[in-house]
Each structure stands twice: as structure tokens, then as C-alpha cells.
C-alpha positions in Angstrom: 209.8 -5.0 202.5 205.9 -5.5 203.3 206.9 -5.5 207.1 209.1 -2.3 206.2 205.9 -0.5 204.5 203.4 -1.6 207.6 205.9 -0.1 210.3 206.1 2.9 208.2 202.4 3.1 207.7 201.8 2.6 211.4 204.5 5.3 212.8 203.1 7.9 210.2 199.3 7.3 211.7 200.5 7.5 215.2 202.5 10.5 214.8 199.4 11.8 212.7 197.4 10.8 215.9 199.3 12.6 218.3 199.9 15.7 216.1 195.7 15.6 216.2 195.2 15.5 220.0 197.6 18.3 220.1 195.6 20.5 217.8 192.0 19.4 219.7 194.0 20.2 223.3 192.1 22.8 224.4 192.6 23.6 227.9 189.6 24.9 230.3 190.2 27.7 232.5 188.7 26.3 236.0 187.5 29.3 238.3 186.8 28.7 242.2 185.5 31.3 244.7 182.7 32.8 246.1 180.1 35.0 245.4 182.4 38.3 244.0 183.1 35.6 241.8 179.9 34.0 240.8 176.8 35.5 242.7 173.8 32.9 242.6 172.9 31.4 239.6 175.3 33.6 237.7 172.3 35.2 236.0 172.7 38.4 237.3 169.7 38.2 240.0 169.6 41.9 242.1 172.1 43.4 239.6 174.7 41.5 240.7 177.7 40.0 238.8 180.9 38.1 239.9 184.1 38.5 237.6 184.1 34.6 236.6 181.2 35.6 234.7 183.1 38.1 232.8 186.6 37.5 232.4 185.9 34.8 229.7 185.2 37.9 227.7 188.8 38.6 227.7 189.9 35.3 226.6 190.0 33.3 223.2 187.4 30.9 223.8 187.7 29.1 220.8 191.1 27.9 222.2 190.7 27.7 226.0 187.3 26.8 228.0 185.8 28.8 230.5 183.9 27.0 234.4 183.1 29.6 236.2 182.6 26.7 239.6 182.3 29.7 242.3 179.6 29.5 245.0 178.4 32.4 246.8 178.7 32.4 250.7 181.5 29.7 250.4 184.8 30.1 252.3 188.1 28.3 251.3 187.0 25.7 254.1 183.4 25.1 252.9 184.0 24.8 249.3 186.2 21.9 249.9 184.3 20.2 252.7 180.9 20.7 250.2 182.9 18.4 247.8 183.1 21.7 245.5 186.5 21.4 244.7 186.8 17.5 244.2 184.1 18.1 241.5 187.0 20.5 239.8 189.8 17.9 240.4 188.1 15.1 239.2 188.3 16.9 235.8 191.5 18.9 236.0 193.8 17.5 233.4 197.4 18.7 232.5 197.4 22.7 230.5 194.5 23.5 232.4 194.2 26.5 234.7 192.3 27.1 238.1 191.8 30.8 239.1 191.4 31.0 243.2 189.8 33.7 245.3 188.5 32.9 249.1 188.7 35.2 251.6 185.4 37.4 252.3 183.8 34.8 253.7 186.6 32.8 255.8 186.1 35.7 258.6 183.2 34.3 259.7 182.6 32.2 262.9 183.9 28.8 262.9 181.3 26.6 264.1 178.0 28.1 264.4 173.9 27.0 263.5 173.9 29.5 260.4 177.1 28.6 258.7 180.1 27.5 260.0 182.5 28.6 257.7 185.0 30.3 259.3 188.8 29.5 258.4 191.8 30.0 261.3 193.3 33.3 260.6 196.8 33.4 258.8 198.8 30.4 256.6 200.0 28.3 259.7 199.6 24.6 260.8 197.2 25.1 263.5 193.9 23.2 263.9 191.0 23.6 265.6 188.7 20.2 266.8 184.9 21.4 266.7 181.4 19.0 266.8 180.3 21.4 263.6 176.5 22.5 264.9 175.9 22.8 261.6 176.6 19.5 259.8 176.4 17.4 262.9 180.0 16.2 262.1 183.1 16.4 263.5 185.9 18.2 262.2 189.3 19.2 262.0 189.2 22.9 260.9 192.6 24.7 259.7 194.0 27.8 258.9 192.7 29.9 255.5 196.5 29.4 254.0 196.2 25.5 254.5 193.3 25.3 252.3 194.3 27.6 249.5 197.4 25.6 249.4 195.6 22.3 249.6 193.7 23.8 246.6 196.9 24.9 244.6 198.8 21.7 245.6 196.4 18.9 244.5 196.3 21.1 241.4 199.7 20.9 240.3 199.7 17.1 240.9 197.2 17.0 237.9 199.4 19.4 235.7 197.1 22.3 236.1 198.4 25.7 236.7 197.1 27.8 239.4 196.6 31.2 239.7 195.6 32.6 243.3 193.6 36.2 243.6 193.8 38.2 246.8 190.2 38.8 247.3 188.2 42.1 245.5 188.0 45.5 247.7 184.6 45.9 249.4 183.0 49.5 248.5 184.5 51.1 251.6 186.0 54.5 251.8 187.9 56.4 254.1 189.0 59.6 253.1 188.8 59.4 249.6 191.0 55.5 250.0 189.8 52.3 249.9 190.9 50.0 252.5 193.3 47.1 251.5 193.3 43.3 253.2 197.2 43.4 252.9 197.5 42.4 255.9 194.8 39.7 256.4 193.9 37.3 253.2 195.5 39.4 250.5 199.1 39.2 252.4 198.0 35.4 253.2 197.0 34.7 249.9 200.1 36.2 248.1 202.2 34.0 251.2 200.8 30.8 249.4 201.6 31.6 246.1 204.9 32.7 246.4 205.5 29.6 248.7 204.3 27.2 245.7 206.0 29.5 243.4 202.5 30.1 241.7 201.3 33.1 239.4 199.7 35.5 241.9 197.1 38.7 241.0 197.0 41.3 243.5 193.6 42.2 242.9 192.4 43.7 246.3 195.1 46.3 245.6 195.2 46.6 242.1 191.4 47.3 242.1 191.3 49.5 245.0 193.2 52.1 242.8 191.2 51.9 239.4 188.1 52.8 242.0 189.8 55.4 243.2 190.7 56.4 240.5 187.3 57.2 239.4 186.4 57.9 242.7 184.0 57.1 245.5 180.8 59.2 243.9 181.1 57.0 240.5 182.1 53.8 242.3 178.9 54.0 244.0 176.1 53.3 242.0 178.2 52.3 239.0 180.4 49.3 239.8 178.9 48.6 243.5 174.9 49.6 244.5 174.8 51.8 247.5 172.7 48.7 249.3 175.8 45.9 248.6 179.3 47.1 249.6 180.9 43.6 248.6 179.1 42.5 245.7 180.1 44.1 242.1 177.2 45.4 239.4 178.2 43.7 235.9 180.4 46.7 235.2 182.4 46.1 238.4 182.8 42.6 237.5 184.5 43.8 234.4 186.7 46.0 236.4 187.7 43.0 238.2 188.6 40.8 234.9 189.9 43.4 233.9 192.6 43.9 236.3 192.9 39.8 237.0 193.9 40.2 232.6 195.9 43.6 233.2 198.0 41.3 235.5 198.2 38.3 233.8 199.9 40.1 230.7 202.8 41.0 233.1 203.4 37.7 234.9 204.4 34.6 232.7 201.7 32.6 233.2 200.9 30.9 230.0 197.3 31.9 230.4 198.0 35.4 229.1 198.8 33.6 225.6 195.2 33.4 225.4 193.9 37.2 225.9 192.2 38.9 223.4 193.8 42.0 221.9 190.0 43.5 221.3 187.8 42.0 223.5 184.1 43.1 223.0 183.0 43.1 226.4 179.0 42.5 226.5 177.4 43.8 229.1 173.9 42.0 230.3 170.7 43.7 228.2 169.5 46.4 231.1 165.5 45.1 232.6 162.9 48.0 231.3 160.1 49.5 233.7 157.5 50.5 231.7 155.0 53.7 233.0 151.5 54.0 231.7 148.8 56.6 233.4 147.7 60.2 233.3 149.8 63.6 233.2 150.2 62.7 237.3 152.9 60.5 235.9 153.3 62.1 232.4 155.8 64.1 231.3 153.6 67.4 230.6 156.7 69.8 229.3 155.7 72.0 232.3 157.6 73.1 235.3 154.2 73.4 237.1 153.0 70.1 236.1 155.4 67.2 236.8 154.3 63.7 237.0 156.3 61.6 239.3 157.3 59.1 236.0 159.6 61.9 235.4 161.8 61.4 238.4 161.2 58.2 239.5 164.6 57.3 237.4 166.3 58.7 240.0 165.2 56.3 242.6 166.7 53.5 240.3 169.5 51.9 239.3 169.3 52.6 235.5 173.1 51.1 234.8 170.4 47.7 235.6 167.2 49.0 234.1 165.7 51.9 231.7 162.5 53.4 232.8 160.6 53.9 230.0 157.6 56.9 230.7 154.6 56.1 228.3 152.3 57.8 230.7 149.9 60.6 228.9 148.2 63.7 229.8 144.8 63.9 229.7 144.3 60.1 229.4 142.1 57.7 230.8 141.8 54.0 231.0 140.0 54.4 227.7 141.3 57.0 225.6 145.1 55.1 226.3 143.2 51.6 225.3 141.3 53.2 222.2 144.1 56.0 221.1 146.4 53.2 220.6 148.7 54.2 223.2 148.1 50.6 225.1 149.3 48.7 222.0 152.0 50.8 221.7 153.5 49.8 224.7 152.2 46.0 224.8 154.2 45.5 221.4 157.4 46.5 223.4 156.9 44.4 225.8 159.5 41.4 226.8 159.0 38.9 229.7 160.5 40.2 232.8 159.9 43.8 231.7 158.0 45.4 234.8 155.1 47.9 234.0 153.2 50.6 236.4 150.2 50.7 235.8 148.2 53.9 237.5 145.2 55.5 236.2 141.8 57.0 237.9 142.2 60.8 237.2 140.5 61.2 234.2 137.8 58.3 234.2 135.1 59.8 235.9 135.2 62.3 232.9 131.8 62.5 230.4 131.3 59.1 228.7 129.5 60.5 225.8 130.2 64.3 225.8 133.1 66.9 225.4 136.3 65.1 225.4 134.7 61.5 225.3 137.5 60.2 228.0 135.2 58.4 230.9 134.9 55.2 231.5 132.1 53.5 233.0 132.1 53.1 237.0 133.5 49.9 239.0 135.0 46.7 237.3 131.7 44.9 235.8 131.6 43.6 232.0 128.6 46.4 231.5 129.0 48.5 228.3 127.7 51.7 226.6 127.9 52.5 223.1 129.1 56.1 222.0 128.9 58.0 218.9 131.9 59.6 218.3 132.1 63.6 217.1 133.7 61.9 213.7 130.3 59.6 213.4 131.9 56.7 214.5 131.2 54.2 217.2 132.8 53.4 220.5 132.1 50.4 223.1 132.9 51.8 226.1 133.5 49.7 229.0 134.2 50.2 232.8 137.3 51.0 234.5 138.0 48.1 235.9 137.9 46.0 232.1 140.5 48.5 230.8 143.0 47.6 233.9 142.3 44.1 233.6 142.8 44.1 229.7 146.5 45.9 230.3 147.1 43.6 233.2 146.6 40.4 231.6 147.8 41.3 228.3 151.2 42.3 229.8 151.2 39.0 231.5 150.7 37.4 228.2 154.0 38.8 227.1 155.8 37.9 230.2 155.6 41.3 231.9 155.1 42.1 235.3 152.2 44.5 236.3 152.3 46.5 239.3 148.8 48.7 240.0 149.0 51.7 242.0 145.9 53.8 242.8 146.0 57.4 241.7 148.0 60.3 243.8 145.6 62.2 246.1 144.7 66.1 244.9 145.3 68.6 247.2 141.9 68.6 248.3 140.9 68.4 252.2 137.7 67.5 252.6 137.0 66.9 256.8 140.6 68.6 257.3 142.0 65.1 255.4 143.7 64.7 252.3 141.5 63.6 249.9 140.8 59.6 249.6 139.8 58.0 246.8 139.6 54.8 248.5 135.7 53.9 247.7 136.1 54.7 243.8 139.0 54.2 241.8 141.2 53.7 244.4 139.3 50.3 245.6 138.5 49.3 241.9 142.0 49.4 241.0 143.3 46.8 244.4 140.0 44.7 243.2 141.2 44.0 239.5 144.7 43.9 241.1 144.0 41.3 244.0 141.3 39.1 241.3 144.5 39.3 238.7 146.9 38.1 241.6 149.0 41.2 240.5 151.3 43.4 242.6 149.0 46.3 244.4 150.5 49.7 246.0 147.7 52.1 247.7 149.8 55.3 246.6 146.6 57.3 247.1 146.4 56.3 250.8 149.6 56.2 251.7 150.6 60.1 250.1 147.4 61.4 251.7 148.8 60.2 255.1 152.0 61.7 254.3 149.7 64.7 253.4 148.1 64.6 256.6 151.2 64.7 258.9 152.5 67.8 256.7 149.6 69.7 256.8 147.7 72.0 254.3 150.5 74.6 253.9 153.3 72.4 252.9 151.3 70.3 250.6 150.6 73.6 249.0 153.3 74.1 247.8 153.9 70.6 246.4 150.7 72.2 243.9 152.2 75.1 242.1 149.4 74.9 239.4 146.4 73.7 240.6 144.8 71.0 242.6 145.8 67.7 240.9 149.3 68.5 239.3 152.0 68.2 241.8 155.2 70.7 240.4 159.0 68.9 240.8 158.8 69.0 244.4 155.6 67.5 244.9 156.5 64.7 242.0 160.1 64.0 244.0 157.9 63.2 246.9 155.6 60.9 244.8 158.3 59.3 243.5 160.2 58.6 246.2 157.0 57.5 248.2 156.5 55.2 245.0 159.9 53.5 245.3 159.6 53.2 249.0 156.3 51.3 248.5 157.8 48.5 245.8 160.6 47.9 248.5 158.0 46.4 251.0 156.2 44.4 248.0 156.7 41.0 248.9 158.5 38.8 246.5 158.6 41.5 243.8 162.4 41.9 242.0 162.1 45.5 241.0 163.3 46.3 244.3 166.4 44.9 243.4 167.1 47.9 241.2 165.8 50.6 243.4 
């Protein structure tokens, strides 16, 4: 009877065991690809998204797992000779899926000194022998369908379940279509699925008519950045998950089990450009005054970033430290933020007199006290203190401060536009070069613009007077401002531009 009660005891506890494992199963969805997939770091560097880093927005993830294991400028050859794709086997077990998309980069050459990537067009048996120039081995290259269904293959012998992708459109148009790969990787691709009788997404095709169904004007801009035709913003790399999920709830994979009915799809927190300076960048509520912060959005990307004007007319370095305005903006301040920082116009104003706006002249630590019209006193320091107090404080809070000398009037002393280049103009790239801070010369580089125009057609960038530039003048600012941070060295903004 006591042997009778132990076996009992033990069957109980091992079926209790097992019925355990079975509720802590929780399969991981593996994803493989390149950079449509995962670009970089997957931190959305440049604006740019892969759909691995989205789709997981779609699924339960307290029941399934989500490796996003794509590498950008990988082909279905590379990944697998990088050891890529053994690092996914070695941890595929039985319930788990692998998502598969190659093909943008398989059309490259096959052995070459920048990367050697290429694949053998079409699903056949053919090899090619090759001394790789790059790797300095030798190797035995094959055709893209031969590794895709190596990949699927040694995934089924662990139990997983693959899924293959026919590779995202690129951002091409041609008469109001976008061009399908049906007859190159996205017909090869769909080849190897059906062959290993595998779950297959047509998402080159399927995607290719949500964008045109919005069309090419929204496409561009929205889901792609006119500068990238292959790589997705983050909302295009929802549109792709959301078409890789729109297709999975019609196949039978097992994997649509796991789909949210209301997924609450995050996007990434957009970057903020913050503007501080003078009615030259202000908005001034007048057609004939129109400071170039006004339109500068337009030369972004603002589904990435918001550009956020604090610039103020009338201000100097001063009155925008001692008006509060500077605090203002340094309490909204987050690290990565970018801020402009341009001011010169109003600082060589009376220090002590009528609207008490000037600072003192060059970047030393010499001060002047000033009594105020309400009684009350003012340290007043020079120009160059006030830029280095709103450079390094922004720095403090992680910010990145770009200086820009003021915008030329339309002044022509000598039959030149006007230079401020021995004033503000050279105290502003001083406290920006001591500061190790991103400089841009606007004045200089408008007033050559100015030069090449000539007087009349700068005039009429100066509806109002001789320092206010009216829309046109501030579109030609703006855009001479967002050409200008393209050729900064090393500086990110001109990722969103």
C-alpha cells in the first residue's frame, strides 16, 4: 500500500511538472534580415527604423518573445558566413518562430574589397569558387534560394517554424506604381517557401499597394525620407509590421494566435530643435518681418523632430538671459535636444539708457552695473558671457548647441553686403570654437549669396526695412541655414534635414 501511495505521489508531481513547463513555454519570435529590418543599433539613428523593431508591437509579448537579430548591410550569404545565423540556431528550440527577409543586399557584387556579399541570382544549385578579397578565404558561394532554404531548413530540424518575407518595396515610382521584385527575390523567396511548404508574406507587393494607396507625395517624407529610398522612417516600419500581421491573420501559421486585437503602436518620442535669438529668427506676427525660425520647419523632417521657435523680438544676449526667457527654455531642455543659438542684432544697443538691451563688447568677464528705470540693479556683462552661459548650460542638460552669427542687413557698404565679421560675428565663432561647440558663419555665407544677387534682388528680400527680411528673404535664410548644418562635420541634426 506504501509503494502504492509513493507511485501515486510521484506520477501526480510529474504530471504537475510537465503541466508547469507547459504553462512557462513561451516561445520567442526570432527575426533575421538586414537593415529594412533592423537599421544599426535599432535606436532609430538618422530617422530610421526597420520593422523587427516594430512588429513586436503587434504581438502579446507576455506570451511570445521578441529578437529582432537583423544586421544592416547583410545579404542571405553574409549573415550566415558572419556566424549570424548559428548564433539564432544555437537557441532555436521547438514552438519558436524565425521571420526571414534577405534580398536588397544579395544584388551586390560577389567578391569585391568593400563587401562581398553578393548571392547567385535565382533558387538553383549553382556555385561559384572565389579567393573572397575581402575575408582572404576561400569560398564556395551559392545561389540567394540555397541560403534562404539553408535558413528555413535547419530551422525546422529544431521545431521552429519559419516564416519567409519577400523583401520591403524601395521608395521608387513610376507613374504613380511602385515597382515589385516579383520577378527577382520576392518570386525567389515565395519559390522557397512554397518548396518547404512554409508560411510565406508577400510583403514587397502587399506594401507596394498600401503606399500607393496613400500615394507617392505622402509616402515621401512620411514613411521613407526623400534622402533614403530603401530604408523606412519608424512610421514605415509600422506599415511594414503591419502588413507582415495583416498577412499572418490569413495564413495558418500559429503565430497569428499571438496578435493583439488593439495594439497601441508607440512611436519613438520625436528629437526637439530648440531656436533662441532676435525677431531675425522670431516670429514677429508680421508679413514684413519674418525671421527665418519661422520656416526653417520646412527644411526638416518634423515626423523625426519638432522645432521649437523661442527666438524674441527686440532681444539681446541680455534682455533674453535677464527677462527670463533663457531659463525658460533651459528648463525644457533634454539631452540630445539640439538648440540654435544666434544673437548679435540688438547687443550693440545703449547699456544704460532707453531700452537697457546692450551688452558689453567682446567675450571678456568685464562687467558694468546698471540702474534700472524701476530703481533696481543689473550686472551687465559682455556678449560673449551671455553665449557662453546658454552654451554651457545647455550642455549641462545634455543639449547640443549650435552658434550661428547674425544674418547680414541689407546694407552695402564698398558695394558688399554688410559683414559683421570683426564684431559679433567673430565673438560669437570665439566663444563657439573655446566651447568646442558647432559654429555656422551665416553672416558670411548670406552676404556672399548677397553679393552674387546684387542690390536689387536682395531688396526685395527687405520689404520693411534694413534688418527684417519679409517671407522670401527668411525662405532664403532658412534654407541657407539648413544647407550649412548639412556640411557640419559629425553633427546628427543633419539627419533630420
Amino acid at each position: 500500500m506504501k509503494s502504492i501511495r509513493i507511485l501515486t505521489f510521484l506520477f501526480l508531481a510529474l504530471l504537475f511538472f510537465n503541466f508547469t513547463l507547459k504553462e512557462d513555454y513561451k516561445p520567442t519570435v526570432f527575426i533575421v534580415g538586414d537593415s529594412t529590418v533592423k537599421n544599426g543599433k535599432g535606436d532609430g539613428s538618422g530617422g530610421l527604423w526597420g520593422w523587427g523593431d516594430y512588429i513586436g508591437q503587434f504581438l502579446d509579448t507576455t506570451k511570445v518573445t521578441i529578437e529582432n537579430h537583423a544586421l544592416g548591410g547583410t545579404s542571405s550569404r553574409t549573415f550566415q558566413d558572419k556566424g549570424l545565423w548559428n548564433a539564432v540556431l544555437n537557441k532555436l528550440k521547438k514552438g519558436d518562430y524565425v521571420l526571414i527577409q534577405f534580398g536588397h543586399n544579395d544584388d551586390g557584387p560577389i567578391n569585391d574589397s568593400l563587401r562581398a556579399r553578393g548571392t547567385i541570382r535565382g533558387i538553383g544549385n549553382e556555385t561559384e569558387e572565389i579567393d573572397n578579397i575581402l575575408t582572404k578565404k576561400h569560398e564556395t558561394v551559392h545561389s540567394y534560394g540555397w541560403y534562404i532554404e539553408k535558413i528555413v531548413r535547419e530551422a525546422k530540424s529544431k521545431g521552429a517554424i519559419p516564416i519567409v518575407c519577400s523583401p520591403i518595396p524601395r521608395n521608387d515610382w513610376k507613374d504613380g506604381k511602385v515597382p515589385r521584385n516579383n520577378t527577382s527575390y520576392g518570386l525567389w523567396a515565395k519559390q522557397i517557401a512554397d518548396k518547404e511548404k512554409v508560411t510565406f508574406i508577400d510583403l514587397n507587393d502587399k506594401m507596394a499597394l498600401e503606399m500607393e494607396k496613400l500615394g507617392e507625395q505622402k509616402v515621401t517624407g512620411t514613411y521613407f525620407y526623400k534622402k533614403d529610398h530603401t530604408h523606412t522612417s519608424a512610421k514605415g516600419a509600422v506599415l511594414s509590421a503591419s502588413v507582415i500581421i495583416d498577412q499572418l491573420k490569413e495564413s495558418k501559421n500559429s503565430l497569428k494566435n499571438y496578435i493583439l486585437k488593439d495594439p497601441k503602436i508607440i512611436l519613438p518620442p520625436k528629437k526637439k530643435v530648440f531656436l533662441i535669438g532676435d525677431s531675425t529668427m522670431a516670429n514677429n506676427n508680421d508679413t514684413n518681418a519674418v525671421g527665418w525660425g519661422v520656416v526653417f520647419p520646412a527644411y526638416c523632417d518634423t515626423t523625426s523632430i519638432d522645432v521649437i521657435n523661442k527666438a524674441r523680438g527686440g532681444r539681446s544676449t541680455r534682455t533674453f538671459d535677464h527677462e527670463g526667457l533663457w531659463d525658460e527654455v533651459k528648463n525644457q531642455l533634454q539631452p540630445g535636444n539640439f538648440i540654435l543659438i544666434q544673437f548679435g542684432h540688438n547687443d550693440a544697443g545703449a547699456i544704460d539708457k532707453e531700452k537697457f538691451r546692450g551688452s558689453l563688447k567682446g567675450n571678456g568677464d568685464e562687467t558694468q552695473e546698471v540702474t534700472l528705470p524701476d530703481g533696481s540693479k543689473e550686472i551687465v556683462h559682455t556678449f560673449g558671457w551671455y553665449m557662453t552661459k546658454f552654451i554651457r548650460e545647455a550642455k549641462e542638460k545634455g543639449a547640443i548647441p549650435i552658434v550661428l552669427s547674425q544674418t547680414p542687413r541689407n546694407e552695402w557698404p564698398d558695394n558688399k553686403a554688410e559683414r559683421r565679421n570683426d564684431t559679433y560675428g567673430k565673438w560669437s565663432k570665439e566663444v563657439a570654437d573655446k566651447e568646442n561647440v558647432f559654429y555656422i558663419d551665416l553672416n558670411e555665407i548670406v552676404a556672399l549669396q548677397y553679393d552674387a544677387l546684387g542690390k536689387e534682388k536682395v531688396k526685395a528680400f527687405f520689404p520693411k526695412d534694413h534688418t527684417h527680411t519679409g517671407l522670401k528673404g527668411a525662405n532664403f535664410n532658412a534654407l541657407t541655414v539648413s544647407e550649412s548644418i548639412k556640411k557640419l562635420k559629425n553633427c546628427s541634426l543633419k539627419d533630420y534635414l
